[in-house]
C-alpha positions in Angstrom: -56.2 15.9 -29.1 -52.4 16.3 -30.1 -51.2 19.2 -31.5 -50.9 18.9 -35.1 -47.5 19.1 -37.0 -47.4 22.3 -38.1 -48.7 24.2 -34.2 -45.9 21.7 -33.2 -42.8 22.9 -35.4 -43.6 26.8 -35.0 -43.9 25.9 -30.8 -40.1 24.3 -30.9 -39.3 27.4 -33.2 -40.5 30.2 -31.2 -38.8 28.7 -28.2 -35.0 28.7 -29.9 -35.7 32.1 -31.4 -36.8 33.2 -28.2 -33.8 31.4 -26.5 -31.4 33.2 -28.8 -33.2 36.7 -28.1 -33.2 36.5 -24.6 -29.2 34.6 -24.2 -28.1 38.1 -26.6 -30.3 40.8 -25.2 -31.5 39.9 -21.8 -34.2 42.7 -20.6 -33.3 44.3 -23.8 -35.2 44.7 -27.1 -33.8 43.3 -30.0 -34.9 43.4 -33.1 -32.3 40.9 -35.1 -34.1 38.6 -37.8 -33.8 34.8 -36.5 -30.5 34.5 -39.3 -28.9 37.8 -37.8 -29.4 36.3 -34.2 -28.0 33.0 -35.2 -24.6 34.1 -36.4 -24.1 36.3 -33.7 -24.8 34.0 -31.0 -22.3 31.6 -32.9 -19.8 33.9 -32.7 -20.9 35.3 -29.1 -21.5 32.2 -27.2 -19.5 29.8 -29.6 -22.5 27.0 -28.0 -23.4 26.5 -31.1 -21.7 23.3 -32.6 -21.4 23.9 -36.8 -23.8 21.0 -37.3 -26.5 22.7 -35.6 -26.1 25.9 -37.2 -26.3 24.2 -40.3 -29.5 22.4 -39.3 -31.0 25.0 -38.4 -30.7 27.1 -41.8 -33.0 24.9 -43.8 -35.6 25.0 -40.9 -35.2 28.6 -40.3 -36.3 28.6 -44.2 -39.1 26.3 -44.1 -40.7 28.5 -41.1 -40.2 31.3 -43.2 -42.4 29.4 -46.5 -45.0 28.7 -43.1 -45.6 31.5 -41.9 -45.8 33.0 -45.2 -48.0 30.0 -47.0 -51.2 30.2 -48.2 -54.8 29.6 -46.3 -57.7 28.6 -45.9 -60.3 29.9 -43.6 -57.1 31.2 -41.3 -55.7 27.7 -41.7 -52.4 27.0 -43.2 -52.5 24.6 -46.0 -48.9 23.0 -45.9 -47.5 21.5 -43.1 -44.1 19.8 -42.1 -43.0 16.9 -42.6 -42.7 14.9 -39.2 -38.8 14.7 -39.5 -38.9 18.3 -39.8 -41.3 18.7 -37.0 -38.6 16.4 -34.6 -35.5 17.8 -36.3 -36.3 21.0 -34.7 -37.7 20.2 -31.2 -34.1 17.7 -31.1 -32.5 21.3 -31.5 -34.5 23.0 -29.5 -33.9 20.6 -26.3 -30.2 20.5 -27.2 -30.0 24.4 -27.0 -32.3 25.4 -24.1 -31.9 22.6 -22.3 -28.2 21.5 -22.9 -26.4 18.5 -21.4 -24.4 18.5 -18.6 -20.7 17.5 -18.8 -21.0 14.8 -15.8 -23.8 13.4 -17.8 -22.4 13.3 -21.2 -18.8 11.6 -20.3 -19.1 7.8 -20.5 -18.5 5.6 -17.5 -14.6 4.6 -18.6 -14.3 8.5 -18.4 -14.6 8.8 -14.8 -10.7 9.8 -13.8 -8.7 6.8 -12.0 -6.2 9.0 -10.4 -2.7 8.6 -9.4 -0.9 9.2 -6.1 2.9 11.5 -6.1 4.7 8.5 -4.1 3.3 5.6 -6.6 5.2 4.0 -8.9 5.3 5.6 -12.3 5.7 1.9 -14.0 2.9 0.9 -12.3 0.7 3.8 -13.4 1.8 3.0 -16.9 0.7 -0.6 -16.3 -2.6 0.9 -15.9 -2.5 3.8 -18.2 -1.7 0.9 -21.2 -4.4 -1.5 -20.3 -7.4 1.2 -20.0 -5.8 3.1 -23.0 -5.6 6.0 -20.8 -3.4 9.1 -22.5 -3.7 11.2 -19.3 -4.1 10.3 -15.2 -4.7 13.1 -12.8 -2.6 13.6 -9.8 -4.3 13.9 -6.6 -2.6 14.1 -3.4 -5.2 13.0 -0.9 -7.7 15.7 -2.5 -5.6 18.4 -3.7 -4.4 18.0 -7.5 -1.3 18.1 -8.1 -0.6 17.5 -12.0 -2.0 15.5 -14.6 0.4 12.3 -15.8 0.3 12.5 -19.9 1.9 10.1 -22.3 3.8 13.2 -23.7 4.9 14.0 -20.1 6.5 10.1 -19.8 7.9 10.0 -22.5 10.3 13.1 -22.2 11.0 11.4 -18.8 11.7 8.5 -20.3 14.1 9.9 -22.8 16.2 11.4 -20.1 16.3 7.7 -18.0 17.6 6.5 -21.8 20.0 9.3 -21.8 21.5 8.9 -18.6 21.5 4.8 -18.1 22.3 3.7 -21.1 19.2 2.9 -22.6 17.6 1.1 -19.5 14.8 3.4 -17.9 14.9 3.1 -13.9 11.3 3.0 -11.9 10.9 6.7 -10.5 7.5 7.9 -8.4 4.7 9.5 -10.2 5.9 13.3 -8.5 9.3 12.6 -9.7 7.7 12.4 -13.9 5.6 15.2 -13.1 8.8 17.7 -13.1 8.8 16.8 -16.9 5.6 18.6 -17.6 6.9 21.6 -18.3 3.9 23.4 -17.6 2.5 22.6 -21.1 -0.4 20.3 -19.6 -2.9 23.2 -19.0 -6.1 21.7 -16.9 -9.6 23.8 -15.8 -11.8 22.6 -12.7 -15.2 22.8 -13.9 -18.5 21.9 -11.6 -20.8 19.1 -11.9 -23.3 21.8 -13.1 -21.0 22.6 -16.2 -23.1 21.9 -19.6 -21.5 20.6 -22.6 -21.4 23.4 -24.5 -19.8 25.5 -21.7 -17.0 22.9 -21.8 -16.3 23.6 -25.4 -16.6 26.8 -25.2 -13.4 26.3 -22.7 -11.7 24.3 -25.2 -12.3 26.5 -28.0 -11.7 29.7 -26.2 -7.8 28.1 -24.4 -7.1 27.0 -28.2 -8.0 30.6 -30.0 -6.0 32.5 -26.9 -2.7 30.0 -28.0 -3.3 28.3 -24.6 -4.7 24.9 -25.1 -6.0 22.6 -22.5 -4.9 19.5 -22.3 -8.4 18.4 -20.2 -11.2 19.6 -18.3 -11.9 17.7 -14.8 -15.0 18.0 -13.5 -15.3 18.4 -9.9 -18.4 18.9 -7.6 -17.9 22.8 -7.0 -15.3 23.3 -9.6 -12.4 23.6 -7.5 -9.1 21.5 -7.2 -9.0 20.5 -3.6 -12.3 18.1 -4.6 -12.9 14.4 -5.6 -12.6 14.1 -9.3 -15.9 13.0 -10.9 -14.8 13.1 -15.2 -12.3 14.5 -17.2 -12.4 15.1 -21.2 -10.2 15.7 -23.3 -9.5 18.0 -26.3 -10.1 15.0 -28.5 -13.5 14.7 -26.7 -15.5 17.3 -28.6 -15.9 15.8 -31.8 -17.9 12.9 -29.4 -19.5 15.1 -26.6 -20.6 18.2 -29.4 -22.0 15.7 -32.3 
């Protein structure tokens, strides 16, 4: 006999209240009401995307008008709505059980890479007909720098500047050296979840450090075979 809609809301509840208790406090008592938790796990964890908090507010009040409903013989008399009953398991699996970066990147995302030696014109070829902004630089396994548009065109101002307006072929190491140093990227594992990737974003931005991209890797670390890369313009995508 399946659960009826009511046992079923509370369940999905109880498990993101209890998530929230136990990702603040640990071993540790606490004794925040589900709102009080909510905003400072927002502002702790910052894995909480606006449009969930503000989901979760309305349902947070219905389980409120539940719990405190009228009855009959021990039974409550209302019950949710079916939308509200999946609204809040939808939340529930997003927050306990949160997607994985790898997972959530679409196929186009996975990184085609560029060598230091290759022609930079030829890169661009590429970078213009997969309406790539960025290309990572990888030489064998080892990264080396990531290839923006922002990066090729100060490079190609310079060419302009210094041969009258016609732009000479160069290899890709060669652009790199007009980086700067403003292109900040972070290795993150296969294991990293979405949230945990904006959270990186979010966190580089508040510190006056933004990254440029996050490329995932299968232990996190540079010297590995890139499997995705996002994007600061990613998040509105991967966190909605």
């Amino acid at each position: 006999m399946s659960q009826r809609p009511y046992d079923r809301f509370m369940a999905a509840f109880n498990d993101i209240e209890a998530h929230l208790r136990n990702s603040l406090y640990g071993e540790r008592d606490g004794h925040q009401g589900f709102r009080a938790m909510l905003d400072e796990y927002r502002t702790r964890r910052a894995h909480l995307h606006p449009q969930q908090y503000e989901d979760l507010l309305p349902l947070a009040d219905l389980r409120n008008a539940l719990t405190h409903g009228r009855r009959l013989n021990g039974e409550p008399l209302a019950e949710p709505t079916e939308a509200a009953v999946s609204a809040i398991q939808r939340l529930r699996d997003e927050l306990t059980r949160p997607k994985r970066l790898l997972a959530a990147l679409r196929r186009r995302d996975r990184p085609v890479t560029a060598a230091p030696g290759e022609s930079v014109r030829r890169v661009l070829d590429m970078m213009y007909e997969n309406d790539f902004s960025q290309v990572p630089v990888y030489d064998g396994t080892t990264y080396v720098g990531l290839l923006t548009t922002n990066t090729v065109a100060r490079w190609v101002a310079d060419q302009m500047r210094r041969h009258d307006g016609l732009a000479e072929d160069a290899p890709v190491e060669e652009v790199l050296t007009f980086s700067e140093g403003i292109d900040r990227v972070e290795h993150l594992s296969r294991e990293t979840t979405v949230p945990e990737a904006v959270r990186r974003f979010t966190a580089a931005a508040e510190e006056g450090r933004p990254l440029t991209a996050v490329i995932v890797t299968h232990n996190g670390k540079p010297t590995e075979v890139p499997l995705g890369i996002a994007v600061a313009e990613d998040l509105a995508r991967l966190a909605g």
